[in-house]
Short mmCIF file of the C-alpha atoms (twelve columns), coordinates in Angstrom:
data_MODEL
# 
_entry.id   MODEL 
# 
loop_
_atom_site.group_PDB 
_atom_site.id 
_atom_site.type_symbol 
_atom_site.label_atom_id 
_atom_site.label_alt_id 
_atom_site.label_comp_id 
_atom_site.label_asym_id 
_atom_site.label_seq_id 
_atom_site.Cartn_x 
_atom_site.Cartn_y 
_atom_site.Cartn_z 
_atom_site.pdbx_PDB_model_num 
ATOM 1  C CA . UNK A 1  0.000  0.000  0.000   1 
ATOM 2  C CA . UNK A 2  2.887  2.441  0.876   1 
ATOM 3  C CA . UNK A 3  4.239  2.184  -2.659  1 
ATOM 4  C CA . UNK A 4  0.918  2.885  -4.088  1 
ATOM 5  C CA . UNK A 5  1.258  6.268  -2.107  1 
ATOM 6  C CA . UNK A 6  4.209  6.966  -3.529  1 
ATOM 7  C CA . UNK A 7  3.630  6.475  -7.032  1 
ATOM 8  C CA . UNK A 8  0.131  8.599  -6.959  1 
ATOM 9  C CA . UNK A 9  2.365  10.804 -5.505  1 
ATOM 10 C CA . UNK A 10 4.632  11.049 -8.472  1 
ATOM 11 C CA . UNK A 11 1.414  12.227 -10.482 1 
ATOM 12 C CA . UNK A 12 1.555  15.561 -8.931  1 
ATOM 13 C CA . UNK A 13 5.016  16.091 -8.470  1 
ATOM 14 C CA . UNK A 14 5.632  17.219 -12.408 1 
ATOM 15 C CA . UNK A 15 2.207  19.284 -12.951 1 
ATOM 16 C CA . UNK A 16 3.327  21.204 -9.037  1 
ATOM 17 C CA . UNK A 17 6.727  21.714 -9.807  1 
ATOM 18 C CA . UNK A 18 6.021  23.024 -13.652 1 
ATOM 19 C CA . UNK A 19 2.981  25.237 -12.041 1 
ATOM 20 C CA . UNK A 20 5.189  26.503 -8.897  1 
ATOM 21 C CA . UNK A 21 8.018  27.654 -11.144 1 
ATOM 22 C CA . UNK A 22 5.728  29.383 -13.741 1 
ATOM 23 C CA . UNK A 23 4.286  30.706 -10.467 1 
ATOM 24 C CA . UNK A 24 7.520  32.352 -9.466  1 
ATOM 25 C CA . UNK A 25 8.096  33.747 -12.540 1 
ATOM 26 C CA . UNK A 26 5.058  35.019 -13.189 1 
ATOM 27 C CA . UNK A 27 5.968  36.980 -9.818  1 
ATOM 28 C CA . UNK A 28 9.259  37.877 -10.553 1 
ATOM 29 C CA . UNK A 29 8.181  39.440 -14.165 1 
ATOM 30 C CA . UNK A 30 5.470  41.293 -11.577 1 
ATOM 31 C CA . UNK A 31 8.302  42.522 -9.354  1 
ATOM 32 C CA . UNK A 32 11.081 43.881 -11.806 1 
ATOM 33 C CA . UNK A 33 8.701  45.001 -15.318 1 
ATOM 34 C CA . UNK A 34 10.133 42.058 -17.229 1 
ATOM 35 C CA . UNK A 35 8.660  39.830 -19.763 1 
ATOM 36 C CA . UNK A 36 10.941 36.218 -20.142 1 
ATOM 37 C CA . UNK A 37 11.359 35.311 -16.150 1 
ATOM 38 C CA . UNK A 38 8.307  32.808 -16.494 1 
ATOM 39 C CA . UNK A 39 9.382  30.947 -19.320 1 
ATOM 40 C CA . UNK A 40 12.625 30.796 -17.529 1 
ATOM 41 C CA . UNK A 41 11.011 29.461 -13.996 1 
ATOM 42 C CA . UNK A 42 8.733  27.427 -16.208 1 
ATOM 43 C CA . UNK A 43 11.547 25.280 -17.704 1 
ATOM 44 C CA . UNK A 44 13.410 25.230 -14.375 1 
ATOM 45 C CA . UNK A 45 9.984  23.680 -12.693 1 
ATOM 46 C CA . UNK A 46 9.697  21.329 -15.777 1 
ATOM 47 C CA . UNK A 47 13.021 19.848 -14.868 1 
ATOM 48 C CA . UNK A 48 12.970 19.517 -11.181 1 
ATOM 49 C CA . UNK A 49 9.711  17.701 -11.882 1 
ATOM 50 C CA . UNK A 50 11.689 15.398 -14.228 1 
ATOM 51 C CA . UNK A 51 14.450 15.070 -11.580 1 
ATOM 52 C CA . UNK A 52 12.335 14.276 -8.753  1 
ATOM 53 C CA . UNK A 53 10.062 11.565 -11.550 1 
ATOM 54 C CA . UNK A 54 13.735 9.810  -12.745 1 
ATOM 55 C CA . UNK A 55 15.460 10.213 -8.591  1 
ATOM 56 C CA . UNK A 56 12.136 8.124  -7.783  1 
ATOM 57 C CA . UNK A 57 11.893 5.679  -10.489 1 
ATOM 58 C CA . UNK A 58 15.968 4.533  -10.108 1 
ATOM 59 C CA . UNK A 59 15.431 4.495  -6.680  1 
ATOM 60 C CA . UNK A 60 12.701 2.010  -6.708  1 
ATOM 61 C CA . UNK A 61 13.900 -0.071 -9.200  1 
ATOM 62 C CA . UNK A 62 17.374 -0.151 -7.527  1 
ATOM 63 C CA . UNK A 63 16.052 -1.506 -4.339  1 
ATOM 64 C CA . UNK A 64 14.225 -4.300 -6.280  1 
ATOM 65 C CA . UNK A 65 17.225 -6.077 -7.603  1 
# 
């Protein structure tokens, strides 16, 4: 059951990383009159989500063999 939890949990963690990056720099474009800082943040939240996905996959598959 506890691996269940942790791959429903790996649903959310690439749509909340893209959205929390976009997020911050939607913000930061706010805070200093600029126009590119969200697609910048966007692609950094795109591949932390990515990071976290592949760090969770290995690590599963690791401990099965």
């Amino acid at each position: 059951m506890a691996m269940v939890g942790e791959y429903t949990s790996l649903a959310f963690v690439l749509p909340a990383a893209t959205v929390v990056g976009w997020g911050m720099g939607y913000l930061l474009d706010r805070a200093f009159h600029t126009d590119f800082l969200y697609i910048v943040f966007l692609i950094l939240g795109i591949a932390a989500g990515f990071v976290q996905l592949v760090r969770q996959v290995t690590r599963d598959t690791h401990d099965d063999e």
